[in-house]
C-alpha positions in Angstrom: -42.7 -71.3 -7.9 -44.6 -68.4 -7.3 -48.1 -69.5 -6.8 -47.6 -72.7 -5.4 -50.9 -74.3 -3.8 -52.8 -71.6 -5.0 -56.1 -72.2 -6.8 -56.9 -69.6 -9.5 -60.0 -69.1 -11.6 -58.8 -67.1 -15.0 -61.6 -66.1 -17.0 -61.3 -65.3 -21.1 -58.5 -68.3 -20.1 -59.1 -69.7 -23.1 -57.7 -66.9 -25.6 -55.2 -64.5 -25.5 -54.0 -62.9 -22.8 -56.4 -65.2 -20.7 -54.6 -68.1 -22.1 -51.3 -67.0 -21.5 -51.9 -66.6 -17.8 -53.5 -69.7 -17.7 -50.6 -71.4 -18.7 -48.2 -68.9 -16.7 -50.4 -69.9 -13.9 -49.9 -73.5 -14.1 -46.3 -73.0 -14.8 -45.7 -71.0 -11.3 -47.6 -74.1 -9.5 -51.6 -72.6 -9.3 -54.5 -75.3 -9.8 -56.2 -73.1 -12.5 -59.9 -72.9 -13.2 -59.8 -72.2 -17.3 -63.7 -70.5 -17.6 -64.4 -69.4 -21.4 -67.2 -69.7 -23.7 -65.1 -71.7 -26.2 -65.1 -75.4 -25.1 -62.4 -76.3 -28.0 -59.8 -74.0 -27.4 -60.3 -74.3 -23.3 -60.4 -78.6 -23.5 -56.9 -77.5 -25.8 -55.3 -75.6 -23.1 -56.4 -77.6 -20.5 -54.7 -80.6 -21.7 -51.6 -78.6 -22.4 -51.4 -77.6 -18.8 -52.0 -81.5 -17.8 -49.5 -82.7 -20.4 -46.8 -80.6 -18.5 -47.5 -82.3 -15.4 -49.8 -78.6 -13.7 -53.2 -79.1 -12.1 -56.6 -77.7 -14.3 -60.1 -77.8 -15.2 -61.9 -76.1 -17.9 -65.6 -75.3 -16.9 -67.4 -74.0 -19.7 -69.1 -70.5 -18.3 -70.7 -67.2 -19.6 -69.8 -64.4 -17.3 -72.8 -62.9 -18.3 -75.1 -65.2 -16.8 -75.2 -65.7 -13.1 -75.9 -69.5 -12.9 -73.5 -69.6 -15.2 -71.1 -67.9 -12.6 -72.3 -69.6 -9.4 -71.9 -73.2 -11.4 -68.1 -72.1 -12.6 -67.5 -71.1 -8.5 -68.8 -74.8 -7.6 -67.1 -76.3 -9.6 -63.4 -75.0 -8.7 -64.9 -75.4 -4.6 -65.5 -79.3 -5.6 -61.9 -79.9 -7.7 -59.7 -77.6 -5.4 -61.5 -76.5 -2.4 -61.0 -72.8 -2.4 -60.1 -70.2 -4.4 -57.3 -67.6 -3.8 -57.2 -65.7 -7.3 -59.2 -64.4 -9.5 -58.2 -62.9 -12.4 -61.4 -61.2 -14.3 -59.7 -61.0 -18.1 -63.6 -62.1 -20.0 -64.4 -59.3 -22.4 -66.3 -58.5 -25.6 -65.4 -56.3 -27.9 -68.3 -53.8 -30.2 -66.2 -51.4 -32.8 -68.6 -48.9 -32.9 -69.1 -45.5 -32.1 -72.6 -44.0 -31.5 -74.3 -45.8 -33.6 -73.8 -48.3 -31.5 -77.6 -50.3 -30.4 -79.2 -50.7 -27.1 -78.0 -54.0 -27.8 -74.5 -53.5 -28.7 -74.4 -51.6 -25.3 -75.9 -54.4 -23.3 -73.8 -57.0 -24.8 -70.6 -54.6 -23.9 -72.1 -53.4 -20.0 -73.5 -57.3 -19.5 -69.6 -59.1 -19.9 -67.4 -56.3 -19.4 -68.8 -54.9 -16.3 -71.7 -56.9 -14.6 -69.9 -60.1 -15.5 -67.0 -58.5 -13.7 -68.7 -57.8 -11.0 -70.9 -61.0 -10.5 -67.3 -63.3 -10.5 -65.6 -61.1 -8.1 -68.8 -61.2 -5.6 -69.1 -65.4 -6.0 -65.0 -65.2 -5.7 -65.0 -63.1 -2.8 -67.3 -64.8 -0.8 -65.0 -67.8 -0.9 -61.9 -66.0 -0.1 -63.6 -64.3 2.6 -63.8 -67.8 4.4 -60.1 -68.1 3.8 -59.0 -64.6 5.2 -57.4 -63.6 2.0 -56.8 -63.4 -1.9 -56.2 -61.1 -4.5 -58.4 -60.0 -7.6 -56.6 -58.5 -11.0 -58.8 -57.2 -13.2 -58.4 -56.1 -16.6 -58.7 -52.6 -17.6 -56.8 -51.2 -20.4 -55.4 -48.2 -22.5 -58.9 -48.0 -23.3 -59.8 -46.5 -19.9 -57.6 -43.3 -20.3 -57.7 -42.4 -23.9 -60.2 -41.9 -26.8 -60.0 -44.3 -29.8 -61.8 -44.3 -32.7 -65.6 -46.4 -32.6 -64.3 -47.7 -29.1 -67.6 -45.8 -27.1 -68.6 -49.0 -25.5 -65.1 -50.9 -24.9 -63.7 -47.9 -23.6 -66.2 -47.5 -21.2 -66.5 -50.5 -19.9 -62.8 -50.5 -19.3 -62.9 -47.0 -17.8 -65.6 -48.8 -15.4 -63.3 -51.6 -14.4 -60.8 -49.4 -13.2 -62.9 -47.5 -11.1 -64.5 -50.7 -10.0 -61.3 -51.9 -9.5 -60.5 -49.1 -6.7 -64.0 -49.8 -4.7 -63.8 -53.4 -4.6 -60.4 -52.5 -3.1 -61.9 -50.5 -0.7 -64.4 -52.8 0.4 -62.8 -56.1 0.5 -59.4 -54.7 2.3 -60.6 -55.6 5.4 -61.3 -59.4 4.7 -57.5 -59.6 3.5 -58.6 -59.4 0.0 -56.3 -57.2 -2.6 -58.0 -56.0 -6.1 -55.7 -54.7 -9.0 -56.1 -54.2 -12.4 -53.8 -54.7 -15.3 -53.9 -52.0 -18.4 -52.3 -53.3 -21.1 -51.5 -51.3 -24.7 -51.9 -52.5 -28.1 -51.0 -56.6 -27.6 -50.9 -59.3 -30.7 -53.8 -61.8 -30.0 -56.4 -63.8 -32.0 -58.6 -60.8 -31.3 -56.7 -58.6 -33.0 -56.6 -60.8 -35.8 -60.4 -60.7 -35.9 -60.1 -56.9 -35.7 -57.8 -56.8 -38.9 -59.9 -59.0 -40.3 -63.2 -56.5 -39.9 -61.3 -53.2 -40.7 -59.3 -54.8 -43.8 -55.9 -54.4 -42.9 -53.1 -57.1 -43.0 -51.0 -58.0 -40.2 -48.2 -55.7 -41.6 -50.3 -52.9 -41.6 -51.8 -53.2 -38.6 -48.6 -53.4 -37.1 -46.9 -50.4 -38.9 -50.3 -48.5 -37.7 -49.9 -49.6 -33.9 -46.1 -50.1 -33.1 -45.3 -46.3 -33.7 -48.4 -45.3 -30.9 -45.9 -46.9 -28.3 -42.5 -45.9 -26.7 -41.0 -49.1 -27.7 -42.1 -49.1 -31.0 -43.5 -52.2 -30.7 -46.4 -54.2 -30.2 -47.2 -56.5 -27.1 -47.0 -60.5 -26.4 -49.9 -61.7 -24.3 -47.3 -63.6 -22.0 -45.7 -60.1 -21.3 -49.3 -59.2 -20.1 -49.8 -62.5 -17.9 -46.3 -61.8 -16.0 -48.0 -58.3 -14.9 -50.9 -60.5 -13.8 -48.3 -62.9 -12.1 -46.7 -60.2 -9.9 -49.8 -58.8 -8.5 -51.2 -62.3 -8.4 -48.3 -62.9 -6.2 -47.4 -62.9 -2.1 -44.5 -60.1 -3.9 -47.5 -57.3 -4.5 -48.8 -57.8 -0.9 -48.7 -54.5 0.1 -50.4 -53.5 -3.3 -54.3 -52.8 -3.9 -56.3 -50.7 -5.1 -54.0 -49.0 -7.8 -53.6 -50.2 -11.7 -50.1 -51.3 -13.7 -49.9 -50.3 -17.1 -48.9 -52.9 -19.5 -48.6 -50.5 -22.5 -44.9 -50.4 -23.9 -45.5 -46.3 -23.3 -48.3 -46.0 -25.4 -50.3 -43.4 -22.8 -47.0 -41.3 -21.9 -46.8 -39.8 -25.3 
């Protein structure tokens, strides 16, 4: 198993793409930290991971908030002892353009971005103590192309890749690798709730999506999490800084 005796926090672990790697995660032999807003759907995971015989907690955590974030980081130091990954997945979602409020754009720059930010410091500091560790972040298609009333994701997402290359740059010398994932179009309860908002069916949306990709499909979240897995993994050590797209060819048309 890949990440045997490795502890990693997942946040967004709850839904999603989050939740696949959570359970990826526990599957490869990690002690996962499940951090999500949703207590239900985390407690739900969390006992699938322990029914299966892997190690997890769920600690209930706004990325937003920084007590929030330093409580979450205490928590995984008291269960596990240290923490070796991170994988920063928590993310809102605004479909607006410019009309788009103050506070649309501080809901979208608060999680996306400072959230980012404030796990990967509280993260960091412990794997500095251990020499080591490895950050993915997720970015997305988002970052590299213009999509319709997607100012504020896209954005954000263009921000976590750049972020992605400084943290790089600054935690290289403490042993610490930082990545980000880009994934393209993938099938998750979020894009249910999107259908839901703009009215289409799930047949629609994916006649509308499937043809914007190479492969004429769209993605599984658990094709997202192996991406995650690999630069999770001692396999990606000489990789950081850089991003992996996850996109079925959607940006090289």
């Amino acid at each position: 198993m890949r990440l045997t005796g490795k502890t990693a926090i997942i946040t967004g672990g709850a839904a999603g793409i989050g939740e696949a790697t959570s359970l990826l995660f526990a599957e490869e032999g990690a002690q996962v930290v499940i951090a999500d807003l949703n207590e239900k759907a985390g407690e739900e995971i969390l006992e699938t991971i322990r029914k299966q015989g892997g190690q997890a907690v769920f600690v209930r955590t706004d990325i937003s908030d920084e007590m929030d974030v330093k409580r979450m980081r205490d928590s995984c130091i008291s269960e596990f002892g240290k923490i070796d990954v991170l994988v920063n997945n928590a993310a809102t979602f605004v479909l607006k353009g410019l009309e788009a409020t103050v506070e649309d754009w501080h809901r979208s720059l608060d999680t996306n971005v400072i959230g980012t930010a404030l796990v990967s410091r509280y993260a960091a500091d412990e794997m500095k103590k251990n020499g080591k560790g490895t950050i993915v972040n997720l970015a997305s298609i988002s970052s590299f192309i213009a999509q319709p009333n997607f100012v504020t994701y896209s954005a954000t997402k263009a921000a976590i890749l750049q972020m992605t290359r400084n943290m790089a740059l600054d935690l290289a010398s403490f042993g610490i690798r930082v990545n980000c994932v880009c994934p393209g179009t993938i099938l998750t309860r979020a894009s249910y709730d999107h259908m839901e908002r703009v009215g289409l069916t799930l047949e629609e949306f994916i006649a509308e999506e499937a043809p914007k990709h190479l492969l004429k499909r769209v993605g599984d979240p658990r094709e997202v999490a192996y991406a995650i897995l690999f630069l999770a993994s001692d396999e990606a050590s000489f990789i950081t800084g850089t991003h992996l797209m996850v996109d079925g060819g959607y940006i090289a048309i």
